[in-house]
C-alpha positions in Angstrom: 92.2 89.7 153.4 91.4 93.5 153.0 88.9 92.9 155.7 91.2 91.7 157.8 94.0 94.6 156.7 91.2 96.8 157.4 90.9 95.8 161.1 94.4 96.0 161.5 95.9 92.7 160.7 99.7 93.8 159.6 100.2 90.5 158.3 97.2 90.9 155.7 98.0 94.7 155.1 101.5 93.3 153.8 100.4 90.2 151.8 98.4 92.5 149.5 100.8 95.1 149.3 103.4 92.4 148.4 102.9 91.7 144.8 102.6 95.5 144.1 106.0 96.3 145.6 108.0 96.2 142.8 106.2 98.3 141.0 105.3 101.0 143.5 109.2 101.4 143.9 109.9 101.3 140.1 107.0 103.9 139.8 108.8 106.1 142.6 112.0 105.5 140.9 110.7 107.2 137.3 109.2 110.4 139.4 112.3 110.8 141.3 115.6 109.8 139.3 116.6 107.7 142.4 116.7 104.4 144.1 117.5 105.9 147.7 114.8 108.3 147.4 112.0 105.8 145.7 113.0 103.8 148.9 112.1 106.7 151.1 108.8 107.6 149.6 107.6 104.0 149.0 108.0 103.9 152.8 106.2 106.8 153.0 103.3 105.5 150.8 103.3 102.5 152.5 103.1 103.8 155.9 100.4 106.4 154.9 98.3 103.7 153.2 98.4 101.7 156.2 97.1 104.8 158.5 94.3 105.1 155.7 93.2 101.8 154.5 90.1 102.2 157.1 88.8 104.8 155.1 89.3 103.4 151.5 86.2 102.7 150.2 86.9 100.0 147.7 85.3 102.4 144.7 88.8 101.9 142.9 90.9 99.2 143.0 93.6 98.1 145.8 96.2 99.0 143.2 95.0 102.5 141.5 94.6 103.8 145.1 98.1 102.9 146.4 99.6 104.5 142.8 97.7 107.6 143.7 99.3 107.6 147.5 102.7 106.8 145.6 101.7 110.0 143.1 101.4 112.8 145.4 104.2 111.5 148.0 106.9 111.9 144.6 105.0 115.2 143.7 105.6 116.7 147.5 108.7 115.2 147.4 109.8 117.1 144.0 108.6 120.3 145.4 111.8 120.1 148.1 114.5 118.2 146.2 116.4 119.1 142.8 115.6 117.7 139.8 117.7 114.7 138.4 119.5 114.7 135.2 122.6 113.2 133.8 125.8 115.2 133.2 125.4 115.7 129.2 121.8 117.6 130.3 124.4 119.7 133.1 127.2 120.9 130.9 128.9 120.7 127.6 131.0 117.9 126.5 134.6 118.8 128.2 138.2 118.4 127.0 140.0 115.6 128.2 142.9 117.6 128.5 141.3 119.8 131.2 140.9 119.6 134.8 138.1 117.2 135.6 135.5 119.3 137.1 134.6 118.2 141.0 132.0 116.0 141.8 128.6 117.8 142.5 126.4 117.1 145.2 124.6 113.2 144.9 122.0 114.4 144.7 121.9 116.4 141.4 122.3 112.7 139.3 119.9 110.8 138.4 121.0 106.7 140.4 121.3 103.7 138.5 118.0 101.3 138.6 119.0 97.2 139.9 115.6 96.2 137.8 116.4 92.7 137.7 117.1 92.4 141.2 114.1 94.2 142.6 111.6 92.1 140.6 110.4 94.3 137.7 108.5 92.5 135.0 109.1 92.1 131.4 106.3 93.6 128.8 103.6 95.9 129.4 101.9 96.9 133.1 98.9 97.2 131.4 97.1 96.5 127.8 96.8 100.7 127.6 99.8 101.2 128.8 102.5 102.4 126.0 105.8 102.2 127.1 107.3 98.7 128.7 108.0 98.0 132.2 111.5 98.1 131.3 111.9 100.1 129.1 110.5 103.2 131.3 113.2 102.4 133.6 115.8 102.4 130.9 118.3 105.9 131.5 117.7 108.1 127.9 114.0 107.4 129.5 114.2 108.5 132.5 116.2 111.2 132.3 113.7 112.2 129.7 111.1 112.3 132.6 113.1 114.7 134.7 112.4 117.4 131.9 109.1 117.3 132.7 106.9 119.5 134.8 105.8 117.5 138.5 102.3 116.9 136.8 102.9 115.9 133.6 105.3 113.5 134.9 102.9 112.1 137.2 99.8 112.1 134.4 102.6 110.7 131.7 103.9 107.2 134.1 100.4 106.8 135.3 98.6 106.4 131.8 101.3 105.7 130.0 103.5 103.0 131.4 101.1 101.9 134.3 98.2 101.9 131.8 95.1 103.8 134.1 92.8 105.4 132.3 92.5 109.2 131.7 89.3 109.3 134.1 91.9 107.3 137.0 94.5 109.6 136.4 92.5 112.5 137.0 91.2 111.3 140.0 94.6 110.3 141.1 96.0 114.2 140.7 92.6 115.6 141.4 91.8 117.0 138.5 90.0 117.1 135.2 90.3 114.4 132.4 90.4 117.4 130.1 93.6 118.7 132.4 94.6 115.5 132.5 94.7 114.4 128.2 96.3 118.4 127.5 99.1 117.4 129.9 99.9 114.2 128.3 99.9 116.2 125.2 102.3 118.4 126.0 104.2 115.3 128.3 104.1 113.4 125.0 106.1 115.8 122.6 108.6 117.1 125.2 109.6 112.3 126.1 109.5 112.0 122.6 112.1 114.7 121.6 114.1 113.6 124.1 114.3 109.6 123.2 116.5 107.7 120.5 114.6 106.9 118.0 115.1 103.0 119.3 114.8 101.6 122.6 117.2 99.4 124.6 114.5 96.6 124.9 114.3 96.8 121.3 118.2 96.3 120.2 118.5 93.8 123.1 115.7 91.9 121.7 117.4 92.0 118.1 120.7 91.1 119.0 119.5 88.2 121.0 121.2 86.9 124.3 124.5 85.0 122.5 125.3 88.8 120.3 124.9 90.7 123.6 127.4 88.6 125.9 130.0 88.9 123.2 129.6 92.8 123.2 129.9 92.7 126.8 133.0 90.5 127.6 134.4 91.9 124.7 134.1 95.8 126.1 135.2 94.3 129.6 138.2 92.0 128.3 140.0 95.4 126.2 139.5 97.0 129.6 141.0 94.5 131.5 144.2 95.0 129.5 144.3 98.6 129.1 143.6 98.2 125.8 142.2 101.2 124.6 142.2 101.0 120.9 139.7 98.0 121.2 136.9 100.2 123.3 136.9 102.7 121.2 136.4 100.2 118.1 133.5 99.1 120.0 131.9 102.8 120.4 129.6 104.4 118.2 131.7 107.3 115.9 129.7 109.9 118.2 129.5 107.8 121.6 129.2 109.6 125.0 131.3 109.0 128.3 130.2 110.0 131.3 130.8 109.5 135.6 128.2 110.9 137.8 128.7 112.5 140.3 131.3 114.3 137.9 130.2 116.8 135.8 132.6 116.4 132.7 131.8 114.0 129.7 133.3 113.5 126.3 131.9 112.7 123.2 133.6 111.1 119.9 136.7 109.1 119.6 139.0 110.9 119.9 138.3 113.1 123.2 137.2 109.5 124.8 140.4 107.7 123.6 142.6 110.6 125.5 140.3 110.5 128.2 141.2 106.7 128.9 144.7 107.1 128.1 145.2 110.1 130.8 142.7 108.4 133.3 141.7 105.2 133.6 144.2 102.9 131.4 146.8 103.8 134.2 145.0 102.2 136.4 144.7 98.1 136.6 141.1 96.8 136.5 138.9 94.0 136.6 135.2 93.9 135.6 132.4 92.0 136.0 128.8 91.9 134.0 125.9 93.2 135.0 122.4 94.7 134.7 120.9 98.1 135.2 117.8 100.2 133.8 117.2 97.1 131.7 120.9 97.3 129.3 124.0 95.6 130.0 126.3 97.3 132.8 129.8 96.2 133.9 130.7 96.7 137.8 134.1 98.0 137.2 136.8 97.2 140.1 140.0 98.7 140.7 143.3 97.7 142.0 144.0 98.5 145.7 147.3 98.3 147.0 146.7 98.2 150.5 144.0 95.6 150.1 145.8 94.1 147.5 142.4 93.1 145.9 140.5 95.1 143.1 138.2 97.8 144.6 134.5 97.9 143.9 134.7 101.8 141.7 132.5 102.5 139.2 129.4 101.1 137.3 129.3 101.1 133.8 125.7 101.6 132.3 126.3 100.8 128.3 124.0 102.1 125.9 124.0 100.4 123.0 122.8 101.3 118.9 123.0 98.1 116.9 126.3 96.4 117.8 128.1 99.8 118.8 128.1 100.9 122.4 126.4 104.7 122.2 127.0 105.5 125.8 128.9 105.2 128.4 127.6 105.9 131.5 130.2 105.1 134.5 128.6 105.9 138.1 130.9 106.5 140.5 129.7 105.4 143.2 131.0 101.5 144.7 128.5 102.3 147.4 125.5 101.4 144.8 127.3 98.0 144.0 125.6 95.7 146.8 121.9 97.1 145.6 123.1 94.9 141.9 124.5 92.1 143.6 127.9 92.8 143.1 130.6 92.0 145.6 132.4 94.5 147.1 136.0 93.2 146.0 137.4 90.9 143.7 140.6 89.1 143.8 
């Protein structure tokens, strides 16, 4: 088959790219905070793999050499568009009773991930690898990774979460294993201070599936009645709520509760569960008058510690809905 790829067989070049797809564009995805532009430099990997697979030698394997095209198409990439973050690493928590700030530009947020639906895997890429599949797509995680420098980002997913070796990843960035353990050093402490103690594939696992569809229906049933005494009973006592591509979030109960009663509880809604970065998400749908049909509006990304929802984080952006599955309307 690589023969054949080789010798320009498109058909062959494709059925061993396949099975790797997923987790080229979930790779791209952790470099660059976004689905739209993973999708624009998987292309570009792809495309530039093609054009070189007559020179690749076979001395690594199929896989290590398309991560290291997917590597250094992220790290030009970074070096011409801004680095992704979420609003509570922009600005300080705001008061509710404030003017919500204007949305910025798209592209300063870091996009919700539709894992599930674009194939990525359950456990561990790789026996040396130390984070889970999903759980380096999970949002405290990735957001962690936009703190880093280019390079250690790079150096951290690749031995890390893709499990290469220290020797592959220095070949991959063209360097020096030496270069390549001191950035994971420094890569190491800066994730680390940035993570909950817990990840969300660890409190999903231990509330098992029946504990995490209650948490959800019930967090989408009190909004489907406005009710906003039973969300915030749900919430953590320090829970965030935020809406990228807005810059304003509030923290705590009681910013969050006048929050929803000045916003959002005088609206009519309808939800429906979902999945992104590997937690629970609600696609939340609003009530149109001229369609006289609920909206597609924002998604809801929950974070949860224990049974109590940590974070909110609603993206405001119905054009994202069709990438989860989510229809575009409901009735």
């Amino acid at each position: 088959m690589l023969r054949a790829a080789r010798a320009g067989d498109e058909h062959a070049f494709r059925t061993l790219v396949e099975p790797l797809r997923a987790e080229l564009h979930a790779h791209c995805y952790r470099m660059l905070g976004s689905v739209h532009d993973a999708e624009d430099a998987l292309q570009e990997s792809l495309l530039a793999a093609w054009r070189g697979l007559p020179s690749f030698e076979g001395r690594s394997s199929l896989r290590s050499w398309l991560h290291t095209i997917a590597s250094n198409t992220c790290l030009n990439m970074l070096k011409r568009r801004p680095t992704r973050m979420l609003p509570i690493d922009y600005t300080p928590a705001a008061d509710p009773h404030d003017a919500t700030h204007e949305p910025l530009v798209e592209s300063v947020w870091i996009e919700p991930y539709p894992d599930e639906r674009l194939g990525l895997e359950d456990g561990l890429a790789a026996p040396d690898a130390r984070y889970e599949q999903r759980e380096s797509v999970e949002l405290a995680f990735v957001a962690a990774l936009q703190h880093l420098p280019a390079r250690q980002r790079a150096a951290l997913v690749l031995r890390e979460v893709l499990g290469f070796t220290a020797r592959e990843v220095a070949e991959s960035l063209d360097t020096t294993v030496a270069a390549v353990n001191s950035a994971l050093q420094r890569a190491r402490r800066s994730v680390d201070e940035h993570l909950p103690e817990r990840s969300q594939q660890a409190t999903l696992r231990s509330l098992g599936d029946e504990r995490l569809r209650a948490i959800v229906e019930g967090y989408m049933h009190a909004l489907d009645r406005g009710d906003v005494g039973a969300v915030i009973a749900m919430l953590a006592d320090d829970a965030t709520w935020s809406m990228p591509p807005m810059a304003s979030w509030y923290r705590g109960h009681e910013a969050i509760t006048d929050f929803l009663r000045l916003g959002p509880a005088t609206d009519r809604w309808r939800h429906v569960p979902a999945s992104a970065n590997g937690q629970p998400a609600v696609g939340c749908y609003r009530w149109d008058v001229e369609r006289e049909s609920y909206a597609a509006h924002v998604l809801d990304v929950l974070t949860l510690r224990g049974e109590r929802i940590g974070a909110v984080t609603g993206f405001v952006t119905p054009e994202v809905f069709q990438r989860f599955g989510l229809p575009e309307e409901v009735r």
